[in-house]
C-alpha positions in Angstrom: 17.3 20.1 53.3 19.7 23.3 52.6 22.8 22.8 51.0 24.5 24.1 54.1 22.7 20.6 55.7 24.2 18.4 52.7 27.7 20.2 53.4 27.4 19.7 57.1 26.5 15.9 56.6 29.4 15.7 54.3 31.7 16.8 57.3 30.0 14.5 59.9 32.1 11.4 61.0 28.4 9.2 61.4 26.6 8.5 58.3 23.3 10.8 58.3 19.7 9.2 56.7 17.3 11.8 55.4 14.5 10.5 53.8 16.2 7.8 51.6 19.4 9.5 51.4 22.6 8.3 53.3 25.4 10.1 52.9 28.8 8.6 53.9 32.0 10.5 54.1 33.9 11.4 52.3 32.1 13.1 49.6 33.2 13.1 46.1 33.6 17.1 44.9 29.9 17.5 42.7 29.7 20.0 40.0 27.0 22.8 40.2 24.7 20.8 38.2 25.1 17.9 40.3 24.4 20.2 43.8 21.4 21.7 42.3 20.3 18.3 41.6 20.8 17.0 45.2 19.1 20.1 46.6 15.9 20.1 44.3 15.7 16.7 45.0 16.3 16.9 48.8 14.4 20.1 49.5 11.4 19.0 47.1 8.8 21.9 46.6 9.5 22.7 50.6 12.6 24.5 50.0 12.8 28.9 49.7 14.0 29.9 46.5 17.3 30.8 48.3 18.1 27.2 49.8 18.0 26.2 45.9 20.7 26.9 43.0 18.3 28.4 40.5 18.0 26.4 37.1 19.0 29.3 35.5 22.2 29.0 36.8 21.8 25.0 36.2 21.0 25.6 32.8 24.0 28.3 32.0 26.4 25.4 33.2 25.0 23.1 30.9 25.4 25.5 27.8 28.6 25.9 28.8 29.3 22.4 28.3 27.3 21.8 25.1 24.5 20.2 27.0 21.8 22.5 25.5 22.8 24.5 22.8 20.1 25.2 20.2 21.2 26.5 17.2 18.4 28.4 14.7 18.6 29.3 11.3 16.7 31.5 8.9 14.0 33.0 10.9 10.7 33.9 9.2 7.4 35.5 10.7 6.3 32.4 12.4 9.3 30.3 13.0 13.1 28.8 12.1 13.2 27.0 9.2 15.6 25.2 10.3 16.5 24.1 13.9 19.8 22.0 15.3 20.1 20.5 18.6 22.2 17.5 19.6 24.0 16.9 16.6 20.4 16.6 14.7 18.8 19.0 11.9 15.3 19.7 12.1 13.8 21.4 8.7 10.4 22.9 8.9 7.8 22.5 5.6 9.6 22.9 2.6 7.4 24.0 -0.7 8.5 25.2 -4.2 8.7 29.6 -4.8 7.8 28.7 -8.4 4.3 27.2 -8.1 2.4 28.7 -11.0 1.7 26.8 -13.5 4.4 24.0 -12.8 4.4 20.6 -12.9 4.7 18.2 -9.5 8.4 17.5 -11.4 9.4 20.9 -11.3 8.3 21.4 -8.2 10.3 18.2 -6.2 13.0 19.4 -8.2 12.9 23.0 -6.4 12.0 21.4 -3.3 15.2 19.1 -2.8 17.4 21.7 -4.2 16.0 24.0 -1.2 16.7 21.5 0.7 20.3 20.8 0.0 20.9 24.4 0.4 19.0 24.5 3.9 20.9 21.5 5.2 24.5 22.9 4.1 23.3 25.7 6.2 23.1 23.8 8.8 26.4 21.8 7.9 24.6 18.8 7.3 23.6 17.2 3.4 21.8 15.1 1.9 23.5 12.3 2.5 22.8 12.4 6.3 19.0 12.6 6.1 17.2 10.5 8.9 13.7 11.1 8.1 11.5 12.6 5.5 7.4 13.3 5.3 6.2 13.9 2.4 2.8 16.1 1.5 1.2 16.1 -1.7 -1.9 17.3 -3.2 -2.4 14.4 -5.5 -1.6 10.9 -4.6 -1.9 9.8 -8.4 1.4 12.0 -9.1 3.3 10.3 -6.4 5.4 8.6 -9.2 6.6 11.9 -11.1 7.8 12.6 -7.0 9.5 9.2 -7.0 11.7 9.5 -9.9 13.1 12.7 -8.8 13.2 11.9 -4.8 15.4 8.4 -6.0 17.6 10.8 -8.9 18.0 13.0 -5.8 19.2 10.8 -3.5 21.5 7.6 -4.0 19.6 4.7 -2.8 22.0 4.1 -0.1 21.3 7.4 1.5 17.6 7.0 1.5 16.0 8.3 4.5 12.6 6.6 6.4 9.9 8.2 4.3 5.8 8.6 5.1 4.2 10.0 1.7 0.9 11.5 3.6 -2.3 12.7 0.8 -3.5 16.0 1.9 -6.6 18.3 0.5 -4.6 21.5 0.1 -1.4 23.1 0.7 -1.8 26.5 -0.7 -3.1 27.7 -3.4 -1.3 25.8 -6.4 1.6 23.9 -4.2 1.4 20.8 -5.1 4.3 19.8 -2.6 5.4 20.2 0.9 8.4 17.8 2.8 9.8 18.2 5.9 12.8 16.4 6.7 14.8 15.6 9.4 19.0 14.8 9.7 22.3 14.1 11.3 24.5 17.3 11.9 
């Protein structure tokens, strides 16, 4: 089915049935989105690429309205590291700069701190954290990451939170979170 089809069943006095479509006058105007919508589903995989509104077009009328906009921060060689899309802040890994030498203290310290300053980025905080997953090196300092994760945050804004054990994370990290959180 075309869209000149759809249009000439919207002008029809007798209801048409295609497939398990009936369409009654009179039609209610459709935005683009919506047309492309009814053709792709009328027309199937049958239809030419010029009896369909293309989903680039679809997808530019969306933007416009806020539908898909992806905003990225800070790129680095192999991705964002941070990512915002409908109203929610996604942070890539997170590890300390200063890993030499320093405690697992120091380095949740350094890690929240980067953090905070990746979410204000973002224009989220800390306070708006959904979700947080947790890699460390050594389960047995899990306490030491504790008392600074609950000094951090105020227990009222404490996220979900999955503490995973892992076997390395680079040489001397002893810490890696990613976290996730409301825009």
């Amino acid at each position: 089915m075309t869209v000149n089809d759809l249009l000439s069943a919207a002008n029809s006095s007798e209801p048409e049935v295609t497939g398990y479509y009936r369409f009654r006058p009179p039609f209610k105007p459709v935005t683009l989105g919506e047309l492309a919508g009814l053709v792709d589903d009328a027309a199937g995989s049958q239809a030419a690429p010029s009896q369909m509104i293309s989903r680039e077009a679809r997808s530019r009328t969306q933007a416009k309205k806020g539908q898909t906009m992806i905003k990225r921060i800070e790129k680095t060689k192999i991705m964002h590291r941070v990512v915002e899309h409908s109203g929610v802040v996604y942070l890539g890994g997170v590890i300390a700069d200063e890993v030499n030498g320093t405690s697992m203290r120091a380095q949740v310290t350094e890690v929240c701190g980067k953090i905070e300053k990746l979410l204000s980025d973002a224009g989220s905080d800390k306070s708006k954290l959904l979700s947080a997953t947790v890699f460390i090196t050594d389960m047995s300092q899990k306490a030491e990451l504790n008392d600074v994760w609950t000094s951090w945050l105020p227990a009222e804004d404490l996220p979900c939170r999955a503490t995973i054990g892992v076997s390395d994370l680079g040489q001397n990290v002893l810490i890696e979170i990613v976290v996730t959180a409301a825009a």
